[in-house]
N, C-alpha and C positions, 0 to 999 in steps of 0.2 A: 504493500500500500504506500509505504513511503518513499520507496522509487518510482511508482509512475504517479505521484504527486509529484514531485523534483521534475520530473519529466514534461508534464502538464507546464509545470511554472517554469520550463525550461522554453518550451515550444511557444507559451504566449510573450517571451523577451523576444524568440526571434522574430516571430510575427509583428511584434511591435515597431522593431527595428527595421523591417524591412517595409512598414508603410510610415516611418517617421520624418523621411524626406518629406513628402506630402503632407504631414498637420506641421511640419517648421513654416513651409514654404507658405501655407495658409495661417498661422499665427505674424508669420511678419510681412505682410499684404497690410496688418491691422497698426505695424509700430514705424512710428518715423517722427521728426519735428511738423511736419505737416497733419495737422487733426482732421479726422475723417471720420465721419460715426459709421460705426460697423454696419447698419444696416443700408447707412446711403451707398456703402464699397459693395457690400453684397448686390444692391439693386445692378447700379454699376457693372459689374462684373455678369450676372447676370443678361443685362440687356446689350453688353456688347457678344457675349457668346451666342443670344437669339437675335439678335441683328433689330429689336425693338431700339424704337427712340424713348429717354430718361429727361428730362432737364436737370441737368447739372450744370453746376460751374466747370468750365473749360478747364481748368487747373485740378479740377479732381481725376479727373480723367487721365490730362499727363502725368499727374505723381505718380498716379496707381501702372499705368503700360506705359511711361516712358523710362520711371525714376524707377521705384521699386520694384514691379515684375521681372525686367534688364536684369537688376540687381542681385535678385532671390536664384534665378534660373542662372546666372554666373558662378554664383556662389555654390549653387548645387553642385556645377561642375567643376568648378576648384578642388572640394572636398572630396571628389567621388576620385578622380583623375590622382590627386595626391595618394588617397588612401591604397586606392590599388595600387599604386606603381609600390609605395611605399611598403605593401604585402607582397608586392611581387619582386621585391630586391632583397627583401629579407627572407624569402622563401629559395632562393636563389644562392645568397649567399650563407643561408642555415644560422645567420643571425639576428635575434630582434633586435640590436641595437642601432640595422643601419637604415639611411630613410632617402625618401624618393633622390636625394640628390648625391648619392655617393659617388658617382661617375663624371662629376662635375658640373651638372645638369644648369646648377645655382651661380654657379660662379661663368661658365660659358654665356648662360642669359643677362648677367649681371654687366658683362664687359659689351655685347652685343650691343643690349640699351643705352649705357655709356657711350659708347661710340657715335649711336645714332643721335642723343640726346646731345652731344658737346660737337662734336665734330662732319657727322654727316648728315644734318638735320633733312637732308634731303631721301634721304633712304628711312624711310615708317621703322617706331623703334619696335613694334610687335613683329616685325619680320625679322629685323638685327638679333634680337633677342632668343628667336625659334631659331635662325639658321645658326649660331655661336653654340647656342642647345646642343644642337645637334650635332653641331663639329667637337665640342667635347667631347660626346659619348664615344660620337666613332674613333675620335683620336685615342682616347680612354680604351679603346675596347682592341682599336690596332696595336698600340702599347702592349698590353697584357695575352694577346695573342702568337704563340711561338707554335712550329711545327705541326698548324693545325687541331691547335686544342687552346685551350683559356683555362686557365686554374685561376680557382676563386680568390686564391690569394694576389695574383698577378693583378687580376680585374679592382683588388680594392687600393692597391697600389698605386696601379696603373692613373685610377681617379685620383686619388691624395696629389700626385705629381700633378695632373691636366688641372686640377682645380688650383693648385699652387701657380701654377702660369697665366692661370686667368685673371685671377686674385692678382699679380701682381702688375699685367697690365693695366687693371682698369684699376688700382691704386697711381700710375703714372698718367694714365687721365686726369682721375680727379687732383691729382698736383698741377697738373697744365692750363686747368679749364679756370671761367670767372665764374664767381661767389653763385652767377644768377643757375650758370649750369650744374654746379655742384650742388647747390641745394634740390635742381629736380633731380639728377642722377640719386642721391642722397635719400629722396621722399621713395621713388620705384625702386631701391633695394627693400623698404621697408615694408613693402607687400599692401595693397588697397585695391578693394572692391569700389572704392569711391567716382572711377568714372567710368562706370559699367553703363552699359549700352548694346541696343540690339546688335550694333554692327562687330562688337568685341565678342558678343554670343556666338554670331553667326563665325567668324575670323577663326575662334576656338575648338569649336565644337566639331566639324568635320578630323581632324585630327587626336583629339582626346576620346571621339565614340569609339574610328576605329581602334585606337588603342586598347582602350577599355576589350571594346570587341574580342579581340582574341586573347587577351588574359582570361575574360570570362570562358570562353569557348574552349580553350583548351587549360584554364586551372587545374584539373585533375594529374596534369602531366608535372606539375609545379608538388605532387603530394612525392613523386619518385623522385625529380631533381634534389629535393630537402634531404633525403637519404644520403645523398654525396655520389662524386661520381663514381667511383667505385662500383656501388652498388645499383646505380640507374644503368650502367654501363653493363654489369651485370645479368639487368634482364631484359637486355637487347633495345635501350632508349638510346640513341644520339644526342650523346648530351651536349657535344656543342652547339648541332644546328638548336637544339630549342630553348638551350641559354641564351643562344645572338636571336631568336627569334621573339624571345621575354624579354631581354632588354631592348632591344628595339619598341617592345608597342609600351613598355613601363616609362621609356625616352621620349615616345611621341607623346603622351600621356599627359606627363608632367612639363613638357617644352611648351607641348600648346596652350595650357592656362598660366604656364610661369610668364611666357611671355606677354598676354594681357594685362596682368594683374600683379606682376612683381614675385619678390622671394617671401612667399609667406611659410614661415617653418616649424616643425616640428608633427603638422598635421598629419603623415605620412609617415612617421614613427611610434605615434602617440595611437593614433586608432588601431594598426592592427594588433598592434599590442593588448587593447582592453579585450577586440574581439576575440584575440586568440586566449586572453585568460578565462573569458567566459566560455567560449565554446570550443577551444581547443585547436589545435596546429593543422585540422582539414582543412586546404585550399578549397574543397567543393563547395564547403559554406561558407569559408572565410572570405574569399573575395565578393560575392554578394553581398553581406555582410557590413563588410568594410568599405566600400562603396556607397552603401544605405545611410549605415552611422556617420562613417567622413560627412558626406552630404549633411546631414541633419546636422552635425557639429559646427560644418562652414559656416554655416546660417546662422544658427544663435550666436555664434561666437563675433560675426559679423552684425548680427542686432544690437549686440554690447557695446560693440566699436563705431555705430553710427546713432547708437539712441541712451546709450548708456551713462553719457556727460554733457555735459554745454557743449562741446566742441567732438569733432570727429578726431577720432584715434585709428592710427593706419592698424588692418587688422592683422599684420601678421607680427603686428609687438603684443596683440591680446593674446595670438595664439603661444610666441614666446613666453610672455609671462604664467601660460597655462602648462605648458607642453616642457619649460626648463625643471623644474620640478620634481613632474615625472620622468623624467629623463636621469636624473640625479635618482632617483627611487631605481630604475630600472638600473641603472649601474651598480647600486647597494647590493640588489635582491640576486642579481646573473654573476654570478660567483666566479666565470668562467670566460666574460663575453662570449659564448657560444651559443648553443640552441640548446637549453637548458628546459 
């Protein structure tokens, strides 16, 4: 009896969990500086979905689909894109401690923006940001590549060095540049949802779905890589084609909303981690999962940071202030750094 109670109270967390994107997304439609009685947003909301005419004031209408809808549906995919890639590097690499940007992901997008922001304001900094992404990764992953194999250790190497070169050009930018560029290069390390917009949704999203895509579609293969190669090798997996195949969409993943929206951190270490303390180190439900949660966590964590003081706070100094913490607790409790 008292197992499949624990069981019962097991199955309505996941269930919770995996429609909780949906009451975030619909709780913060309700919160902003802008006041809006719940039932004038619902009418609202309502008769734009039936294509009925409301009189409302003009201004309800763009807070709600231009300002915050934009907002909420970025923020989903911030969170979802982080968490997976962030479940899919630590599944990869057999440790919880490492997160969506170990291969340089942060620091690639970091110098990209820079670039675009001080020096080539003529090249869009959401693209400097994705292609530098991604010239990381791959450099990262040509690095740590010998003889037709990747060992994990070469791979977390390989990133420590490619992020050390990134890191220290765009430390020689921001020495080069004037006060006005340094402080925006400065504000987009700090990670903001703040000028979300349909066109940043749209720009993101084609590369973060697919990414998404096939970590979900093929998670189950992420349950044998965790074994180590050894033993995936063992029973007959290829484990480098579908290491370069994970890190590839865990890369696209996380490039395509880094570069929107900045280095927001700690998100992509912190969720798979709660999800794997509750429900355990399967990739089958872990990525779903962590996807679901990330998403619901972007959001309120981003509620906090745009309604939570007089002033807007960039959200990925909430998520540091939440995520250093536990991150310290995680280094306490893994006695090992490994997959404990």
């Amino acid at each position: 009896m008292m197992v499949a109670g624990r069981s019962k109270y097991r199955n309505l967390i996941y269930f919770f969990i995996l429609i909780s994107p949906f009451l975030a997304a619909g709780l913060s439609l309700f919160i902003g500086r802008y006041p809006i009685d719940p039932v004038d947003l619902f009418h609202i909301i309502i008769s734009n979905l039936t294509g009925t005419e409301v009189r409302y004031p003009t201004a309800y209408r763009t807070v709600i689909f231009e300002v915050r809808l934009p907002r909420i549906i970025l923020g989903l995919l911030v969170g979802a894109s982080l968490s997976a890639a962030g479940a899919t590097f630590q599944g990869i690499f057999r440790n919880p401690l490492v997160s969506p940007y170990i291969l340089g992901i942060s620091s690639g997008a970091a110098f990209g923006a820079a670039l675009s922001i001080a020096i080539v304001p003529q090249f869009p900094v959401q693209i400097s940001a994705l292609l530098f992404s991604l010239i990381a990764v791959g450099f990262a992953y040509y690095i740590a590549s010998s003889r037709g194999s990747t060992p994990v250790i070469s791979l977390i190497l390989s990133g420590v060095i490619v992020s050390a070169i990134f890191d220290s050009m765009l430390s020689i930018i921001q020495i080069a540049v004037n006060e006005r560029a340094l402080q925006s290069i400065v504000y987009w390390l700090m990670g903001s949802l703040g000028a979300a917009s349909w066109s940043r949704v749209n720009s993101a999203l084609p590369l973060a779905a697919a990414g998404m895509m096939i970590i979900f579609l093929l998670r189950w293969r992420l349950n044998v890589l965790a074994l180590g190669d050894e033993e995936a090798r063992g029973v007959g997996m290829n484990t480098d084609l579908y290491k370069a195949l994970f890190v590839l969409a865990a890369a696209l993943a996380a490039s395509a909303v880094v570069s929107v929206v900045g280095i927001i951190g700690f998100v992509g270490l912190v969720v798979p981690h709660m999800i794997r303390m509750l429900f355990g180190p399967d990739h089958t439900h872990l990525i779903p999962l962590c996807m679901a949660f990330g998403a619901t966590f972007m959001v309120l964590v981003d509620d906090i940071a745009r309604a939570g003081m007089g002033f807007e706070v960039p959200v990925g100094v909430i998520t540091t202030l939440i995520g250093a913490p536990f991150f310290a607790y995680l280094l306490r409790s893994t006695r090992s750094g490994g997959w404990e």
